[in-house]
Gaussian input, Z-matrix of N, CA and C with variables (Angstrom, degrees):
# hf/3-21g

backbone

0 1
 N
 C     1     B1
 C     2     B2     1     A1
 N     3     B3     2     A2     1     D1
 C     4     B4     3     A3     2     D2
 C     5     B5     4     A4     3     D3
 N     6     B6     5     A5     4     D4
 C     7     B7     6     A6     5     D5
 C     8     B8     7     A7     6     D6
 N     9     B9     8     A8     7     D7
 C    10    B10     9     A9     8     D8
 C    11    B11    10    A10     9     D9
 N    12    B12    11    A11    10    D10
 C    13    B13    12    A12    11    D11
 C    14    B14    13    A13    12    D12
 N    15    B15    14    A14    13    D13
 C    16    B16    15    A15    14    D14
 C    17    B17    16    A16    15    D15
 N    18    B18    17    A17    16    D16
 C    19    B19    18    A18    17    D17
 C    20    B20    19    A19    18    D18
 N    21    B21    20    A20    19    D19
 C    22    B22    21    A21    20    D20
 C    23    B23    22    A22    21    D21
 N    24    B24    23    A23    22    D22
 C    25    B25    24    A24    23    D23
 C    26    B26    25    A25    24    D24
 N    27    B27    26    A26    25    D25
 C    28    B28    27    A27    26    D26
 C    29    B29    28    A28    27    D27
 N    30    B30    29    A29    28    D28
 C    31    B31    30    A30    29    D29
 C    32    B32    31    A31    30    D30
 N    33    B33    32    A32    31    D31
 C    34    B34    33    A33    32    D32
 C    35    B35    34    A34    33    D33
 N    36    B36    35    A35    34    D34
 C    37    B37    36    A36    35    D35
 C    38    B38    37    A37    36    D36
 N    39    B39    38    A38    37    D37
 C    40    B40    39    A39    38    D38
 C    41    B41    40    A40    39    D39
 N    42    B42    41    A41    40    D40
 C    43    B43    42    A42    41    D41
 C    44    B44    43    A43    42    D42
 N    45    B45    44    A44    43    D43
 C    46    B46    45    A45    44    D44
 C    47    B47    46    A46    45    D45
 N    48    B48    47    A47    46    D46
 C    49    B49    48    A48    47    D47
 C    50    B50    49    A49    48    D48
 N    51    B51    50    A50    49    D49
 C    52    B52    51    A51    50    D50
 C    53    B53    52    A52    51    D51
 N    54    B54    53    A53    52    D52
 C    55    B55    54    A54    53    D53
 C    56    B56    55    A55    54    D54
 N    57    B57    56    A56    55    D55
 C    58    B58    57    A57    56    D56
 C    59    B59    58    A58    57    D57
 N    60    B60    59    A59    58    D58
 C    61    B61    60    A60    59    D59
 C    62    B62    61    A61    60    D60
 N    63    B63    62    A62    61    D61
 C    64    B64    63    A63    62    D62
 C    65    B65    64    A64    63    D63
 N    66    B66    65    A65    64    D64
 C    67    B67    66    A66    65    D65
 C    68    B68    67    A67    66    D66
 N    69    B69    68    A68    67    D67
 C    70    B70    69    A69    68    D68
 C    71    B71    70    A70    69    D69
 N    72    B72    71    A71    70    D70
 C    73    B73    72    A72    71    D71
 C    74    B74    73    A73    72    D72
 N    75    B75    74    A74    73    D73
 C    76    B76    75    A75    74    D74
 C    77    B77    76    A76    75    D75
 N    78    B78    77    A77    76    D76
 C    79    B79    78    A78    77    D77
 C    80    B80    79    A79    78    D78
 N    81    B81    80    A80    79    D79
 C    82    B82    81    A81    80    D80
 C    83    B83    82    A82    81    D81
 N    84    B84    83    A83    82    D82
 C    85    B85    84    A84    83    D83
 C    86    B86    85    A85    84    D84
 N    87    B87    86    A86    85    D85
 C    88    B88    87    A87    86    D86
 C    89    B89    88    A88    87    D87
 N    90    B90    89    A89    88    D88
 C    91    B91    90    A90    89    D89
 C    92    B92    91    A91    90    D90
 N    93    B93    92    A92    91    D91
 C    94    B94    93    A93    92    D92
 C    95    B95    94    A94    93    D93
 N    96    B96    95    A95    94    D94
 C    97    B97    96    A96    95    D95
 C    98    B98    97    A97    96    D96
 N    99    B99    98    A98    97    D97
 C   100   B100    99    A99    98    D98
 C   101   B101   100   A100    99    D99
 N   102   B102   101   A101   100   D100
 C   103   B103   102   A102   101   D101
 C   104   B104   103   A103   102   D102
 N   105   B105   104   A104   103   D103
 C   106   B106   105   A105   104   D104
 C   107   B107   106   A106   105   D105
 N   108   B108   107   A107   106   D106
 C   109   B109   108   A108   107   D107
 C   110   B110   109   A109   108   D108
 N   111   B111   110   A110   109   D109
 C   112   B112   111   A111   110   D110
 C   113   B113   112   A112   111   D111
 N   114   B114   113   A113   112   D112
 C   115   B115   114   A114   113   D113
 C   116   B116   115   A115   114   D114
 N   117   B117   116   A116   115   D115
 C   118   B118   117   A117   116   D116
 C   119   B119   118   A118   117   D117
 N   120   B120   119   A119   118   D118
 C   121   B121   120   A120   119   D119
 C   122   B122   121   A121   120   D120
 N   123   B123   122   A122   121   D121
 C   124   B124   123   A123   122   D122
 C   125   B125   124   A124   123   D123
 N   126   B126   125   A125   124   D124
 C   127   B127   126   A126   125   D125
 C   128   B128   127   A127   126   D126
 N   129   B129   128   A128   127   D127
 C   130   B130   129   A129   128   D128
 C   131   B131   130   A130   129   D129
 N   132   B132   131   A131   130   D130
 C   133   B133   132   A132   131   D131
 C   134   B134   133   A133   132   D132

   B1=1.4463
   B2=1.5277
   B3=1.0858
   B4=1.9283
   B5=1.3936
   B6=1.6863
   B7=1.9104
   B8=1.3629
   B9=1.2130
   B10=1.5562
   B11=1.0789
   B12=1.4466
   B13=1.8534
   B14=1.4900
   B15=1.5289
   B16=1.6236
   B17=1.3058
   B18=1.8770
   B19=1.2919
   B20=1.4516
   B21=1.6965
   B22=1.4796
   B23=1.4610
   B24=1.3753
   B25=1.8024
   B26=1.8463
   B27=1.5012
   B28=0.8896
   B29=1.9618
   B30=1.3930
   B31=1.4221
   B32=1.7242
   B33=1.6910
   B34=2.0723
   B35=1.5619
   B36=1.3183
   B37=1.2883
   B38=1.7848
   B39=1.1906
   B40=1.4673
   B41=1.7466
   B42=1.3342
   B43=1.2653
   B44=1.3615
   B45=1.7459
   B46=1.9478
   B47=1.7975
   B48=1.1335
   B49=1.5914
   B50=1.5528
   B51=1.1163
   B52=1.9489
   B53=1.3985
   B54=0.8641
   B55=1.5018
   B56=1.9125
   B57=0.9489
   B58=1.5584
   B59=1.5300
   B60=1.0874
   B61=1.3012
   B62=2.1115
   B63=1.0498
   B64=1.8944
   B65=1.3689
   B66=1.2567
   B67=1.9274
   B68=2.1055
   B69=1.7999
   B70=1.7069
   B71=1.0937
   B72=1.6957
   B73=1.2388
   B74=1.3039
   B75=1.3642
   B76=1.6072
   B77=1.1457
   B78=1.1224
   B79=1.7637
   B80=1.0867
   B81=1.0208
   B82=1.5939
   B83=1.4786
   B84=1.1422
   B85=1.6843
   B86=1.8177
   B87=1.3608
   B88=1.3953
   B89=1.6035
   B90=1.5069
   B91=1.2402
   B92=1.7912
   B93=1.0405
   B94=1.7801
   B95=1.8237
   B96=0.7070
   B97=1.8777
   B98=1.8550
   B99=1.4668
   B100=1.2725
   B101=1.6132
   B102=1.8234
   B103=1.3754
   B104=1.6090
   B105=1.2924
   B106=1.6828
   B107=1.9046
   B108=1.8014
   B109=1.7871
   B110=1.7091
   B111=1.2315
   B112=1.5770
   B113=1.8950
   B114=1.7745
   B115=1.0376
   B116=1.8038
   B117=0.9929
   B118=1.9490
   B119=1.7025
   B120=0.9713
   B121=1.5846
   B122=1.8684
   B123=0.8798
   B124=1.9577
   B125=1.2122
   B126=0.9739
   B127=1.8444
   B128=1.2624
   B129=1.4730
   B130=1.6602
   B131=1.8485
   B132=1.1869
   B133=1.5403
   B134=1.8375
   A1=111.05
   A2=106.31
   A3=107.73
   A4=96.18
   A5=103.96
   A6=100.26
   A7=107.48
   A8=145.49
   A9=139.42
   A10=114.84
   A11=115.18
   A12=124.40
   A13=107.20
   A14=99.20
   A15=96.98
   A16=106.37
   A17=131.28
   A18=130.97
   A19=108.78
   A20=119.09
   A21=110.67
   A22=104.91
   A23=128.55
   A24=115.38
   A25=98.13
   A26=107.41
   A27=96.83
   A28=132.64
   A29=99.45
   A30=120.53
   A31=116.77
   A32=85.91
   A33=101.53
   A34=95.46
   A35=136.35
   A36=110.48
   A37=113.46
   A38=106.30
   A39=105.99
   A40=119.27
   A41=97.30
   A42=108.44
   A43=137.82
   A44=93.66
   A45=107.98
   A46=96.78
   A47=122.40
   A48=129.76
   A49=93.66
   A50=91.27
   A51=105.80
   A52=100.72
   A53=127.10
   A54=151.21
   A55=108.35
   A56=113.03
   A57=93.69
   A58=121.33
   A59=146.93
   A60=170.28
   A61=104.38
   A62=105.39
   A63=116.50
   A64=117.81
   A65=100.90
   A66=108.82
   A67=89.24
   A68=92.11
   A69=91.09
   A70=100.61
   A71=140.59
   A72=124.94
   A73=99.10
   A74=141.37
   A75=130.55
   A76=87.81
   A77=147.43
   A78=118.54
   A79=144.19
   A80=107.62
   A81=130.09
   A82=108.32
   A83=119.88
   A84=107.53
   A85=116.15
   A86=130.12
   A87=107.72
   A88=94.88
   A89=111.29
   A90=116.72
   A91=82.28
   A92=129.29
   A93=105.05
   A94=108.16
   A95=146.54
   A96=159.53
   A97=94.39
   A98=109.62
   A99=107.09
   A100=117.85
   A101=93.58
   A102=112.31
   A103=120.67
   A104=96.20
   A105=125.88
   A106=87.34
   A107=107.48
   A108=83.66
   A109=107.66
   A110=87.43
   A111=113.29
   A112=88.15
   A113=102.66
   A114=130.74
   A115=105.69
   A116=104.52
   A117=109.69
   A118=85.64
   A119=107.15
   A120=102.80
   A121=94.56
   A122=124.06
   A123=117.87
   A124=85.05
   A125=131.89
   A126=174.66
   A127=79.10
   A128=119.19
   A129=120.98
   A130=107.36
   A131=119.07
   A132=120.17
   A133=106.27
   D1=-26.82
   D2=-165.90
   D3=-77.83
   D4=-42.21
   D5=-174.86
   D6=-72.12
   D7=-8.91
   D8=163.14
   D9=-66.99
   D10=-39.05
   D11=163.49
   D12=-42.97
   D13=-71.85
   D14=-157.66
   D15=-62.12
   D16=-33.81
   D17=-179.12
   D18=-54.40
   D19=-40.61
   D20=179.58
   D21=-71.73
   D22=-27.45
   D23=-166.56
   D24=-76.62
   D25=-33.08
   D26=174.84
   D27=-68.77
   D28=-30.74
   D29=162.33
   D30=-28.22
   D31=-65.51
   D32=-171.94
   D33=-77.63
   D34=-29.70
   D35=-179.96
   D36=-75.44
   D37=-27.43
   D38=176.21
   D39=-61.44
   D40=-54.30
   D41=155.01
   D42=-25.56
   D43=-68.00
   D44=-177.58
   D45=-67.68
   D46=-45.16
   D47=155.81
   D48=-0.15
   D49=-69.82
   D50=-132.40
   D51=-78.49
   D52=-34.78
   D53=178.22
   D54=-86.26
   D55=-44.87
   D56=156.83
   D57=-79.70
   D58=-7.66
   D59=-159.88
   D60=-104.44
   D61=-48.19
   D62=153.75
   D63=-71.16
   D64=-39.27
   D65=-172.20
   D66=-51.84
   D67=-53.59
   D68=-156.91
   D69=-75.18
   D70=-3.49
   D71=-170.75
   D72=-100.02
   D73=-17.29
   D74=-164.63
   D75=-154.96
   D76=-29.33
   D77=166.91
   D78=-71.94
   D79=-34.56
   D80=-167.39
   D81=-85.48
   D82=55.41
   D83=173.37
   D84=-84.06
   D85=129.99
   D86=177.07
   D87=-91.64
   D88=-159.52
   D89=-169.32
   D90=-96.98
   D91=-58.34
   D92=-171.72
   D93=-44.10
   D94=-22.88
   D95=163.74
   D96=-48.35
   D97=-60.01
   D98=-163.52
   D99=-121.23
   D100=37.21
   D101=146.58
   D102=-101.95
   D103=-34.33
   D104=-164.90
   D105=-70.64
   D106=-29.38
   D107=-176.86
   D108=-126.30
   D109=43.36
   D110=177.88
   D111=-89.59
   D112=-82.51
   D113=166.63
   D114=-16.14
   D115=-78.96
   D116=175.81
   D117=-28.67
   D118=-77.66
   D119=-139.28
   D120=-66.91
   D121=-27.85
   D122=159.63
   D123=-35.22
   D124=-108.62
   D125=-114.29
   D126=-51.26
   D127=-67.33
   D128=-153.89
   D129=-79.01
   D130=-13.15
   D131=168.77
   D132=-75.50

């Protein structure tokens, strides 16, 4: 019974892992991020 515990705590941390780990790859843009590729796309016209 105890190892079904730790397999589920371990479960949601893998999880929340994975999902904060997407959050920082495609969510999280600030506005300095999407000045810096404002600029790119000047540059390249």
């Amino acid at each position: 019974m105890i190892e079904n515990i730790f397999v589920g705590i371990m479960f949601i941390i893998v999880v929340a892992a994975g999902i904060w780990g997407w959050w920082i790859e495609n969510g999280n843009s600030s506005s300095k991020d999407k000045k810096e590729d404002q600029n790119r796309k000047d540059l390249e016209q």
